[in-house]
N, C-alpha and C positions, 0 to 999 in steps of 0.2 A: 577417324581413319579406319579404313577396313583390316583387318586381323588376315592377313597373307600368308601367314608360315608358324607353326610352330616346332621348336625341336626338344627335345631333352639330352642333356647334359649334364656328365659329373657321375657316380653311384663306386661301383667297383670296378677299378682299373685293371685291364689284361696284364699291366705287367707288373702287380701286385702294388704292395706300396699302400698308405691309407684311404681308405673307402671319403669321399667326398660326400657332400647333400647331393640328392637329382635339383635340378634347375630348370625351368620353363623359361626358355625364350618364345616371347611372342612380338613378332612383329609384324608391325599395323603400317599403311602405305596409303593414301590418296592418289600417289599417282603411276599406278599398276597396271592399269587399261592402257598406257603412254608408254611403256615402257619396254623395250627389248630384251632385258634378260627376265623377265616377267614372263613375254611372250614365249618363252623357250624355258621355261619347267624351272628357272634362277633366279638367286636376289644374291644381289651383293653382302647384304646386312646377314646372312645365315653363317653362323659361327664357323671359322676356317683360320688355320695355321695360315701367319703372315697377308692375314687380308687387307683390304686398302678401303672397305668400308662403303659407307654412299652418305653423300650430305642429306639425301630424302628419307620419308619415314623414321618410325623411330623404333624402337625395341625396348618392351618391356617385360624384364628379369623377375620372375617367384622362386622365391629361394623353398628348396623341398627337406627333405630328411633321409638319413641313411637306410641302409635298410634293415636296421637294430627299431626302429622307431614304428609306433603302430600305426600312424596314417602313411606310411612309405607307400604299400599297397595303391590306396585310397589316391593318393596323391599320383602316381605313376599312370595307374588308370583312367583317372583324369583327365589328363594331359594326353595320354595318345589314343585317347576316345573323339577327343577335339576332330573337327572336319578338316582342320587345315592341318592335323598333326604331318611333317615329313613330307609335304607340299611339294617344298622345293629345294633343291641343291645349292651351292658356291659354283659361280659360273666360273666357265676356264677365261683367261686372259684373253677378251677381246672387246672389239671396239662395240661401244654402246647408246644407245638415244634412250632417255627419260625426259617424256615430255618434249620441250623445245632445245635440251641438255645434250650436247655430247657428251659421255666418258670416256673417257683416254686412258688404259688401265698400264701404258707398257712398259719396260723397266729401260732406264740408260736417261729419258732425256723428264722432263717437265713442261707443261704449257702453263704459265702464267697472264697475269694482265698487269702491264707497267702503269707509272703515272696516269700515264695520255689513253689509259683506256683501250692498249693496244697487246694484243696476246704476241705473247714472245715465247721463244722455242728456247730452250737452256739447260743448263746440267743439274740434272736429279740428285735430291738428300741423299747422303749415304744412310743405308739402314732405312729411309725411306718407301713404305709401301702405298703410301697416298696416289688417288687416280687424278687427273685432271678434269678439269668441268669445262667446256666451252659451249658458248651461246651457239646454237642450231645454225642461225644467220651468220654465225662469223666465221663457220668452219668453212672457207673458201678455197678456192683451189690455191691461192699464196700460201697461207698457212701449210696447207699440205702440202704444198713442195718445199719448205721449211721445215716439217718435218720429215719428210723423205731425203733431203737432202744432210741432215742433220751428222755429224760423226761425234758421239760422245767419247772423254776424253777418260785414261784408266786412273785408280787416282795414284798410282806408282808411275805413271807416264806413258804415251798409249795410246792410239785409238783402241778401244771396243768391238773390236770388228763385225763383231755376233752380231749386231743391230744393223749394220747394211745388209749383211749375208742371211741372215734370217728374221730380225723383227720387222723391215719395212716390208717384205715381200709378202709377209702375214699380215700386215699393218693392212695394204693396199688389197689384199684378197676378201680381207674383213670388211675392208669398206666399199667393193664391190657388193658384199651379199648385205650390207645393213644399210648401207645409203646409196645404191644403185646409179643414182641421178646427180650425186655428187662425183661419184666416182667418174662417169661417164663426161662430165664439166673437167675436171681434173685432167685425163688424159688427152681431151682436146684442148684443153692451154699447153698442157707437157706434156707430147706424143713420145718421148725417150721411155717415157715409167709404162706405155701403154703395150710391154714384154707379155705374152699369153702367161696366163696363171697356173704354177703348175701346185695341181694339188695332190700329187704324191704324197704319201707319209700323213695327210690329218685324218681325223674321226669324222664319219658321217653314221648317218642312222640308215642301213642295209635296205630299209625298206624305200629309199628315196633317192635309192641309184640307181643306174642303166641295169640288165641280165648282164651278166658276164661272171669270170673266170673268178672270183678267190679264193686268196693266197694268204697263209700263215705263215708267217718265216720268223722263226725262232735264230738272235743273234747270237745266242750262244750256243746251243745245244741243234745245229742242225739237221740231224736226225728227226728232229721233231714237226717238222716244215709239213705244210699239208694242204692240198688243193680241194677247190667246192666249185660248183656251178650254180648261181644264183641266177631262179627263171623269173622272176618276180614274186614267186610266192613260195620258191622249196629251194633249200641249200640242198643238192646230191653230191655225195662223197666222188671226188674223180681219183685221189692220189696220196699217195703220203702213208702221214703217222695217224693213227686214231687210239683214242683210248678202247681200255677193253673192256668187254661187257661179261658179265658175271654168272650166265644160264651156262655156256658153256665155256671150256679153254681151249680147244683146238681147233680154230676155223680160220676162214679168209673173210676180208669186208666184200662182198658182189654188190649190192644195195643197200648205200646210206643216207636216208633221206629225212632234214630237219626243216620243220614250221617255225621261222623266226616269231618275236613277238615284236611288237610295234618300236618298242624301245631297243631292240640289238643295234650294235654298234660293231661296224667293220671299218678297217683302215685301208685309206685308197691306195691301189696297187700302178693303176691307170687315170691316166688323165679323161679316156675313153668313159669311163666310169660314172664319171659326174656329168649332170644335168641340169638347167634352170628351179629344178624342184629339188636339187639335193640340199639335205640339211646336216650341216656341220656342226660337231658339239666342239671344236677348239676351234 
């Protein structure tokens, strides 16, 4: 298998406490070229608080030395000399294709297969971060309205509310942009879920949205709120709070104007905003 990511982990901790070995995870994948969080700069298998893992590829751990020890250097540099060092990220929770595989990352319910071979919609481990796996062909429009229909249950007593009010609506936004032609199946058997998507409030990448207005709004401190115009190639300052710049201390902003880089991330303000080419990182 091809060698997909590597990261280092472990040395000295920011919040003090005993210095650990560095670590070299390297993880190798076969099927990377198939794969959607691949496509989009992610692998599941990159080390992360409360991950859920992938049954694919594998991950192989080199244990290093601290940095008391003479190959620590040697061994560091090593490793982030590597071409694939720092590759790729922990994707955010969302729905995914490896290969012929659905993944199913979302928290509240489970998709399993019973006896008869039959994938069933049901209630999630506690403590549980495991993702589901479903066969490409079996993710039908049933199934998905089994899971859009779904109310998991609290385990003091309860519906979950969060997952109708917020996981399926994400659920179904996700599987408009990663399975398009399933989705589009789905709302024609069940025209009720076929609601306009609103993508208020997720992350896309700035450079793959409509020109328009953005907006920073700070929930706590709003004095800090502050407005841009994006042309498609320059954010110019219209409004607000800006930090200050340090040639001088007594001026006004007239003219502020930034060259995003490919990877900035802004949060949708408008619906207006988003495009068939915009690319969502949640």
């Amino acid at each position: 298998m091809e060698v997909i990511n590597v990261g280092l982990y472990g040395g000295k901790s920011i919040f003090g406490g005993k210095e650990t070995p560095l670590e070299a995870s390297i993880i190798s994948c076969d099927k990377h070229k198939s794969c959607s969080f691949y496509k989009n700069g992610t692998c599941l298998k990159v080390r992360s608080f409360g991950s859920g893992g992938c049954k694919f590829g594998s991950v192989n751990t080199v244990r290093g030395y601290t940095s008391r020890a003479k190959k620590y250097s040697e061994f560091k540099r090593k490793w982030r000399e590597h071409e694939q060092y720092s590759k790729l990220s922990y994707p955010p929770q969302k729905l995914g294709v490896i290969d012929d595989v659905v993944v199913f990352p979302y928290p509240f319910i489970r998709i399993t297969k019973n006896e008869n071979e039959k994938y069933v919609v049901g209630e999630f481990a506690l403590f549980s971060n495991s993702n589901s796996y479903i066969e490409l062909e079996k993710f039908n429009s049933d199934l998905i309205y089994r899971i859009c229909s779904y109310r998991p249950q609290a385990m003091m007593g309860g519906e979950i509310t969060s997952y109708q009010k917020e996981k399926v609506p994400l659920f179904l936004a996700h599987l408009q942009e990663v399975l398009p032609e399933v989705y589009e199946n789905f709302i024609e058997a069940y025209p009720k879920f076929g609601k306009k998507i609103d993508y208020v409030g997720r992350k896309a990448l700035l450079k793959t949205i409509n020109p328009s207005e953005i907006s920073y709004y700070s929930r706590d401190y709003p004095n800090l709120t502050n407005h841009w115009y994006w042309d498609g190639e320059f954010l110019t300052y219209k409004s607000g709070y800006v930090s200050s710049v340090s040639i001088i201390n007594d001026y006004e902003v007239d003219t502020f104007k930034l060259k995003p880089s490919d990877k900035s991330v802004v949060k949708i303000t408008s619906n207006e905003q988003v495009t068939s080419e915009t690319v969502f990182i949640d």
